[in-house]
C-alpha positions as CSV (number, residue, x, y, z in Angstrom):
1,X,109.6,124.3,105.1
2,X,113.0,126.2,105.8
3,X,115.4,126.3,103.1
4,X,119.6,126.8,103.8
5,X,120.8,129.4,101.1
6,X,124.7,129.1,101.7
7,X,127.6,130.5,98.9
8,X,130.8,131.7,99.2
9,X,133.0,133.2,96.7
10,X,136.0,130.9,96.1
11,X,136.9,127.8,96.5
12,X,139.6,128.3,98.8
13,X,136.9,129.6,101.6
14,X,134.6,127.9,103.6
15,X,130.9,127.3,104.3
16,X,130.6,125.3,107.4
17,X,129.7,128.2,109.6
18,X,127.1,129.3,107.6
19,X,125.8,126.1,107.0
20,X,126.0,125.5,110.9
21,X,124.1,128.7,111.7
22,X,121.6,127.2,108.9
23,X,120.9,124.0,110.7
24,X,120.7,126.2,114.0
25,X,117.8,128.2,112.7
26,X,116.2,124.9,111.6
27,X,116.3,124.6,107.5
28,X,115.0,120.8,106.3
29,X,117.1,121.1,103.7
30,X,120.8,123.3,103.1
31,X,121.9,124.2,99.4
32,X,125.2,125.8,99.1
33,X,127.8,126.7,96.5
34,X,130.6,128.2,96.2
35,X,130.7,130.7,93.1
36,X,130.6,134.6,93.4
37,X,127.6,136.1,94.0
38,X,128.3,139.4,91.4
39,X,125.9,137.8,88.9
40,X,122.9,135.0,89.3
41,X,124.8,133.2,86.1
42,X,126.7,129.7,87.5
43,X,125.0,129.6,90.3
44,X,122.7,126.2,89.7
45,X,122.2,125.7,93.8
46,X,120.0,128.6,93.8
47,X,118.5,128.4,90.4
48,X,117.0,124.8,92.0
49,X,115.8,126.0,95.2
50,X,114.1,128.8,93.2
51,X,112.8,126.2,90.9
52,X,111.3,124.5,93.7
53,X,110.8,126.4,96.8
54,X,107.0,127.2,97.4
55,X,104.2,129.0,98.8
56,X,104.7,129.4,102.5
57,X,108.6,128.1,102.5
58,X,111.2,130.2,103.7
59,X,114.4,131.1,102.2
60,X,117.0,131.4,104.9
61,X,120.6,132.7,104.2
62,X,123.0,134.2,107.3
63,X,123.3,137.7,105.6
64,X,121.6,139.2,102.3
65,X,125.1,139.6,100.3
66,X,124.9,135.1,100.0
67,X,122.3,135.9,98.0
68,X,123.5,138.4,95.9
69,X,125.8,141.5,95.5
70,X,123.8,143.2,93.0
71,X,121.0,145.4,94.1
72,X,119.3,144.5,91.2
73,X,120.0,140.6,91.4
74,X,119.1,140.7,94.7
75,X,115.7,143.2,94.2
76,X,114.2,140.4,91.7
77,X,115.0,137.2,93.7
78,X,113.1,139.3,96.7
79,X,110.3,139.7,94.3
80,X,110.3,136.6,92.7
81,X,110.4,135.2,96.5
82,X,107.2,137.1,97.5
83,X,105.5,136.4,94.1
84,X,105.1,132.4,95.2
85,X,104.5,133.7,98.5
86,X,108.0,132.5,100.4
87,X,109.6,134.5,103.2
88,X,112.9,135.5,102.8
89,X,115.3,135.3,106.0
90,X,118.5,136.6,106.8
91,X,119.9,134.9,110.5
92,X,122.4,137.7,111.1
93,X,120.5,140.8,109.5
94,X,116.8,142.0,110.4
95,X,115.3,141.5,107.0
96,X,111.8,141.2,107.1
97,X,109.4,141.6,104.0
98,X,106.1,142.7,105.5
99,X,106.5,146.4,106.8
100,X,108.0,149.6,105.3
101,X,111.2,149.6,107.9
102,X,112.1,146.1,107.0
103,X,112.2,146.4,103.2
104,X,114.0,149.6,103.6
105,X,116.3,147.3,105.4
106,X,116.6,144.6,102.9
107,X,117.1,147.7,99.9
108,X,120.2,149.4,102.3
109,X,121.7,145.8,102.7
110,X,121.8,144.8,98.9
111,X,123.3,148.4,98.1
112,X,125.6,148.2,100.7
113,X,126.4,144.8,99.9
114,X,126.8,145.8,95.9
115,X,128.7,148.5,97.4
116,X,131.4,146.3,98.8
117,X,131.5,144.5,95.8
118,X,132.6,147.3,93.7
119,X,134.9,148.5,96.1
120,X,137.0,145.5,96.6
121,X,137.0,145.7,92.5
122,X,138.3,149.0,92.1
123,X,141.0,147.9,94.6
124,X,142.0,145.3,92.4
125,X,142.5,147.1,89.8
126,X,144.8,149.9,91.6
127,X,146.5,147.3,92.5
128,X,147.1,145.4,89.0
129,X,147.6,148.9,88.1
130,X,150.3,149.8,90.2
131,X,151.9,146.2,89.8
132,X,152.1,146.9,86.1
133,X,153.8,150.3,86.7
134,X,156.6,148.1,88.6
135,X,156.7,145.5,85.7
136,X,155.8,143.3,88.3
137,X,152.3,142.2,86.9
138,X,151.7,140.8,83.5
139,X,148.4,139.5,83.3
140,X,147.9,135.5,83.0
141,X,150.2,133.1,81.1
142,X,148.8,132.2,77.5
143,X,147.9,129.1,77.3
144,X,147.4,128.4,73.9
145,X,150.6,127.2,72.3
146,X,150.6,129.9,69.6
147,X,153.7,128.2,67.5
148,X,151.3,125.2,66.9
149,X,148.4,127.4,65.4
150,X,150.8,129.2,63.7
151,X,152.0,125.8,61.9
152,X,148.2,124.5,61.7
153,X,147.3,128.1,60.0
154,X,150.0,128.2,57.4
155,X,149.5,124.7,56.2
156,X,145.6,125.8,55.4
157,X,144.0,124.1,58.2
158,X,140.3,125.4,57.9
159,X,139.4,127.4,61.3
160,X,137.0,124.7,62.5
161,X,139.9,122.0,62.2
162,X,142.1,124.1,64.1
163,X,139.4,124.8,67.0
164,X,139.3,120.7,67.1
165,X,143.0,120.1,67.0
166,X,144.2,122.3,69.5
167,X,141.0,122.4,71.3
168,X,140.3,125.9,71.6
169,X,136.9,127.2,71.0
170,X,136.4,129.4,67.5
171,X,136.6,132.7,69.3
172,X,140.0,131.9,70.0
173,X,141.0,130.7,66.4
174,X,139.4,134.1,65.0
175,X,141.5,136.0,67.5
176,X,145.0,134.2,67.0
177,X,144.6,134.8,63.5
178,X,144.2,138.5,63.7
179,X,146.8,138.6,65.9
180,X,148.9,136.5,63.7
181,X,147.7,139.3,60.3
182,X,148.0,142.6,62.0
183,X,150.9,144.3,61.3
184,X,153.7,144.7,63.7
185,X,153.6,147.8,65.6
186,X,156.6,150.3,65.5
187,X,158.0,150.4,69.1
């Protein structure tokens, strides 16, 4: 059985041509999701096609970086792949497990795609950088309306109340308060 493997990163982007080019090489069945591919976490689409793909399937994405952008993400699904005996195919990129020059292939490919990843991160962060230099960039709103915790905190409110009230997880009561205690820096 062929197996579709399609992701994307945001979702603002779109999948139909991969998921076309996935029903042109002939999968039975397409999964796809859009989440980033930096990390296996979130990414339940793939966790159930692992769960269930099989000796003698094949696991057909359009390039290798669907699968993953970490060489090491993308080194154990390749191994966990060829553990239950299922090919691994890439319709764009000539990734092919049995032979020396095809799993060099596959290694360049998840470096290069891991590569790109980091890359297009650093970026981002010259650019928040240099935003923040112009006073143009100052980081996401708060959303956590920090006069109400204030009130809830001075009137005794247990932290566990206050996480239920406002609903805001623990973490977040623990943090306001600190910030609410520490003393106010000289400027």
């Amino acid at each position: 059985m062929k197996i579709g493997y399609a992701r994307c990163s945001s979702l603002s982007q779109n999948l139909d041509a991969q998921i076309e080019a996935l029903k042109g090489y002939g999968c039975d069945t397409i999964r796809s999701e859009k989440v980033s591919g930096t990390s296996l976490k979130g990414r339940s689409e793939l966790k159930t096609i692992l769960d269930f793909i099989h000796e003698g399937d094949e696991l057909v994405v359009t390039r290798i970086d669907r699968l993953g952008r970490s060489v090491l993400d993308v080194s154990n699904l390749v191994e966990e792949l060829t553990t239950k005996g299922v090919r691994l195919v890439a319709t764009e990129q000539p990734v092919f497990q049995d032979d020396a020059c095809g799993k060099m292939m596959l290694s360049l490919l998840s470096v290069f795609a891991e590569f790109e990843s980091n890359i297009r991160k650093e970026r981002q962060m010259e650019g928040i950088e240099l935003a923040k230099t112009r006073g143009v960039y100052r980081g996401r709103q708060k959303s956590i309306d920090r006069d109400r915790f204030k009130q809830l905190h001075d009137e005794g409110m247990r932290k566990c109340d206050i996480s239920r009230t406002m609903g805001i997880s623990r973490q977040s009561v623990y943090q306001l308060e600190k910030e609410l205690t520490a003393p106010l820096s000289a400027s």
